[in-house]
Structures are given as C-alpha cells and as structure tokens.
N, C-alpha and C positions, 0 to 999 in steps of 0.2 A: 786294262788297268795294270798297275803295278802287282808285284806281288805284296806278301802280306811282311814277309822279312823286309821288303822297301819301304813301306807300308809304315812299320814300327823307325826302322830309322830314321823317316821323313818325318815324324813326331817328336823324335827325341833329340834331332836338330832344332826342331822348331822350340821345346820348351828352354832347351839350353841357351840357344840364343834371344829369347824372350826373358828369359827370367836376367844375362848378361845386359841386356839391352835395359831396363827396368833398376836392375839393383845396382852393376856397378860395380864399387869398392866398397861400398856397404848402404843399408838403409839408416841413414843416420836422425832421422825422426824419429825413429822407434830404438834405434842404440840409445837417442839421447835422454828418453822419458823410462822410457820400461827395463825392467827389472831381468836381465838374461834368464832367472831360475823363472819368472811368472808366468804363469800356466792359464789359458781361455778357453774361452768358446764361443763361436761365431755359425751362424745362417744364412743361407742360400736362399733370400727372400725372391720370390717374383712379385713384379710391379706392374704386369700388364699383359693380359692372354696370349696364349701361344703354342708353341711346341715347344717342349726343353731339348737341348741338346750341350754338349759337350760337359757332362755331369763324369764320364768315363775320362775324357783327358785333363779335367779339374783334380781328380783323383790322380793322378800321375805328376802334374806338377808340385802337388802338396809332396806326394813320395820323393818327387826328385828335390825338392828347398828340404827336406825335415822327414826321414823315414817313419819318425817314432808319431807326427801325426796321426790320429783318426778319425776315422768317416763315418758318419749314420747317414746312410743313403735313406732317402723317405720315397723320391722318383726318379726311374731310372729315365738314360736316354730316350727320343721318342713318343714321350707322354705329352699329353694338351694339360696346360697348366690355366690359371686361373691367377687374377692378382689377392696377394696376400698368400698364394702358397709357400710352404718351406720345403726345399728340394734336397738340404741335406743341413749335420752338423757338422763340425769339424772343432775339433779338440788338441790340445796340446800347446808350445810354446804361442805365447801371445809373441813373440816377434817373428816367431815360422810363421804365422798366422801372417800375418800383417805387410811381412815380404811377399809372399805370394797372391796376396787380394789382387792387384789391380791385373796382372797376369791371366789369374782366374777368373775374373769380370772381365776382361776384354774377350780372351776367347770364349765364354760359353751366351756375352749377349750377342757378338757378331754370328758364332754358329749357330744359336737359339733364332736369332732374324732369320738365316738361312734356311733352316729347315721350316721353317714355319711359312714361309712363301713355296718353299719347294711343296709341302702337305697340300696348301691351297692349291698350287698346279695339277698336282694329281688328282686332286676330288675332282676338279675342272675337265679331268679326261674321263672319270669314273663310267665305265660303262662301255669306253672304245678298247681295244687292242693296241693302243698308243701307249708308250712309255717315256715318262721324263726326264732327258736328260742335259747337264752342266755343258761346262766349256774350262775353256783353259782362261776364260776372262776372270782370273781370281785376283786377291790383292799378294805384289809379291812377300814372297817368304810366308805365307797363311796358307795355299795353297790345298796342303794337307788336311788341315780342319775345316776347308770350308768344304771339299768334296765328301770328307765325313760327313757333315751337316746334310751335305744333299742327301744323304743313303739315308740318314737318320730319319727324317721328311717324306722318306717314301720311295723318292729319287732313284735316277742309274748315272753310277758316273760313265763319262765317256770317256777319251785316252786321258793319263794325267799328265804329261807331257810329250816333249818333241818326240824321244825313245821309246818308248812303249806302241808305237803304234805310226802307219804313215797315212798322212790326209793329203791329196794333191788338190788344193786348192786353184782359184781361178790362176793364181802368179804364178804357182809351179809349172802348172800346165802351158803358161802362154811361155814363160824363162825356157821352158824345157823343147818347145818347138810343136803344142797339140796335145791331145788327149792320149793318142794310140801312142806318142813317142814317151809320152810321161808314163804312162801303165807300162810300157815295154822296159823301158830302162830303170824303172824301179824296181820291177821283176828279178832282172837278170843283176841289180846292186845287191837285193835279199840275198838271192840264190848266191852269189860269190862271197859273198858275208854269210855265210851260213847266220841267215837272221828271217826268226819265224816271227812276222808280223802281216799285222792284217792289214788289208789295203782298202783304205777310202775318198771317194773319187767327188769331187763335185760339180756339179751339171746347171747350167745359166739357163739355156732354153729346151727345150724336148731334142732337137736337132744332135745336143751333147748327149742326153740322153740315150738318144739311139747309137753314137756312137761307142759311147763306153761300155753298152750292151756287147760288142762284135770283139773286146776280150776279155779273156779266162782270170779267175782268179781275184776278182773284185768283191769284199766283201760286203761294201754296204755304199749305195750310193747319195750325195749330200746334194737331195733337189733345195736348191738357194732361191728365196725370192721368186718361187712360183705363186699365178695366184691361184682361186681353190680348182677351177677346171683344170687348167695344166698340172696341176697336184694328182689330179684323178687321173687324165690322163697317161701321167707321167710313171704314176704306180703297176697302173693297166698295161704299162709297155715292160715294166721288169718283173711281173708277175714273183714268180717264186727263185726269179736266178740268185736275187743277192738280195742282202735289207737296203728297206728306206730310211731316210732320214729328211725331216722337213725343217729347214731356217731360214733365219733371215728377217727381222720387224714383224716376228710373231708376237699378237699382246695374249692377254688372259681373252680380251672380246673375243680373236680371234683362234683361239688357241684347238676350241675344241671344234671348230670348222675345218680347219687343216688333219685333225685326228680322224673328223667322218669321212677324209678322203681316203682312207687306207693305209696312211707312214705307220709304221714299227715305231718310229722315234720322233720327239721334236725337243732337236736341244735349243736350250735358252741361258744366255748370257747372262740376262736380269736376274738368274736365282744367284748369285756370287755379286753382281759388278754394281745392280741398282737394291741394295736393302739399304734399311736405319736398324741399327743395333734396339734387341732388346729390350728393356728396361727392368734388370737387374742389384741385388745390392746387397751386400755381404757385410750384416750387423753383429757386432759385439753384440754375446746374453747371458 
C-alpha cells in the first residue's frame, strides 16, 4: 500500500474535489434563506444496522468547509450500529452545516456499506488463517475511502494502485511472451529503476504454477479461478516459498471453502464494486 503522507493526500484531493464538485460558486439555497450569522446543530442518525465508518473523514470535511465547526463524537469508526443510533453532533454555522451534509452522507453511507460487508466477509473466514482482501475495482476518484472502509471492517487492503506494487496478470504475461520472460524483465526494469516493489504473479492452471515456482523473488502468487482441489493442490506446491492468494467468482457460499484450502488471502471485488449505500441522515435539532 501506499504510504501514509499519500495516504493523507489522496484524502485531501478527494474532499477538495468533492466539496468543488458539490458546491460550486456557492450553495445558493441556503445563501438564499439562512441568515450568514445563524448558528445550528445537526445529527448523524443511522437508519439501518451496520458498521459505521467514515465518522474520521466526516470530521475533516466539516474542518475543511468551516474550521470553527464542532464535533461530539458518540461512535467512533468501526462500531456495529443499530437503527435510530446518533453517531455524532456537529455545531456551528447553519450554512457550514448545510454545505457539507450531502458530501458527508455520501461518503460515510457508501464507506459505512463497505465495511459492513467487508466485517461480514471476515466473520465468514473467522477461525481460518485467511485474510480479506479489496481490489482496485473501486468507484473512480473514491478510491481512498473505500479502501479505508475495507480496514475499517476488518479488511487488508491490497496494492492501491498501478505504482505501489506489480501484479502480472494473465495479459502481461501472454503481451510479454510467458511467465519466466515476464518475472525476468520485470526484475531486471525494478532493478534499473532502482524501484522496491513486490512482485505478484497470477497462475490459470497448476502447470503456471509450477512454473512461476522455478524463479526468485515472487512475492505472492494470484491462484485465479481454481476449483477447491486444485486450490489445495496448488498451495501444497508453493508450500512456504511465497504467499497465496485466491480469486476469481469467489461468493460468501463459497468463500470459506477456498479459505480451508490454505490461501493467506482471498481478494474480493464485491466488497467496493457490488454494495447499496447505507441508509444514513443528517437532521437539524
């Protein structure tokens, strides 16, 4: 993953262009009724059980529309909520307020959806050596908080993008001319780039398997679309050299029978690309 200085950046893009995208040249329903000096106060109700999440980056968007806001935090990130809870207060200008609701509702019921399927996943492995992790299948420009969301839920993210990390998937490997040409010259583009990433390889049938085995330096192998014998098999042939990773039309049915075959990992697409938002709502009181 990124680090944590990226980490913050890729936030404070995001709220910037969120809150630009959103307001504009001004919110002029609330220029047109409300009073600039009028002062409120508004709640973070939940409407429907869950995990809560992005309670932390709600707090940074209110910072970034309106310093002088403030926060009564009730539940932090990470909590199972219940409907009719209140998750926080927020004080100060009623049009600070009012600019930043719909901002704040869209990201904490989309990441609130997220981690709350990603919690379901992991209780679903509860008891294996498997760990849950994302994909790059996120919605553009959100990226940032929905991989949050997955940590938040329990989750591991995996790379967050292109940079951070190299995956040679099936088209690299066949573009590139095989598996042993694609590991070699990826090797030797680090090394003349003085660039330290980890390298992850993915294998169609045992046969790739064995071969990605025969060189150095692979950190984690991506068995795609095995079924659960060749899963077992396929772990039992890389024993301790590098990690596994299992994907590919994994469901929750399925999820924790690919886990009893031995993967380290099974990333899943569905916790980012298939959720329904939350049901959140942020009341004048």
């Amino acid at each position: 993953m990124i680090s944590e200085a990226q980490f913050q950046n890729e936030l404070k893009n995001l709220i910037v262009n969120s809150i630009r995208e959103d307001v504009g040249s001004g919110d002029y329903s609330s220029l047109a009724c409300i009073p600039e000096s009028a002062q409120g106060k508004a709640k973070l109700l939940v409407k429907e059980d869950g995990i809560i999440a992005g309670v932390a980056l709600a707090k940074m968007i209110f910072e970034y529309v309106d310093a002088n806001m403030q926060i009564e935090t009730f539940i932090e990130d990470g909590t199972p909520v219940k409907k009719g809870d209140v998750v926080f207060h927020v004080l100060g200008s009623s049009q600070s307020i009012l600019k930043s609701e719909r901002v704040v509702l869209n990201t904490m019921q989309r990441m609130s959806a997220i981690a709350t399927k990603t919690n379901k996943y992991v209780q679903l492995l509860k008891g294996t050596n498997t760990k849950v992790l994302d994909t790059r299948k996120t919605t553009p420009g959100f990226r940032v908080a929905e991989k949050w969301a997955v940590k938040i839920g329990g989750g591991e993210n995996h790379r967050f993008a292109l940079y951070d990390m190299v995956m040679l998937k099936d088209n690299h490997i066949d573009f590139a001319g095989g598996i042993t040409l694609a590991i070699a010259k990826t090797q030797t583009y680090l090394k003349e780039n003085n660039l330290d990433l980890k390298i992850i390889v993915e294998a169609r049938d045992l046969d790739e398997i064995a071969e990605i085995l025969k060189s150095e330096g692979v950190h984690r192998i991506l068995i795609d679309n095995f079924n659960y014998e060749d899963t077992r098999t396929a772990v039992a042939l890389i024993g301790d050299k590098c990690q596994t990773e299992s994907s590919g039309n994994i469901t929750e049915e399925t999820m924790r029978n690919y886990a009893e075959c031995g993967v380290n990992y099974i990333s899943s697409g569905a916790l980012t690309h298939s959720v329904y938002n939350m049901d959140l709502s942020l009341k004048a009181i």
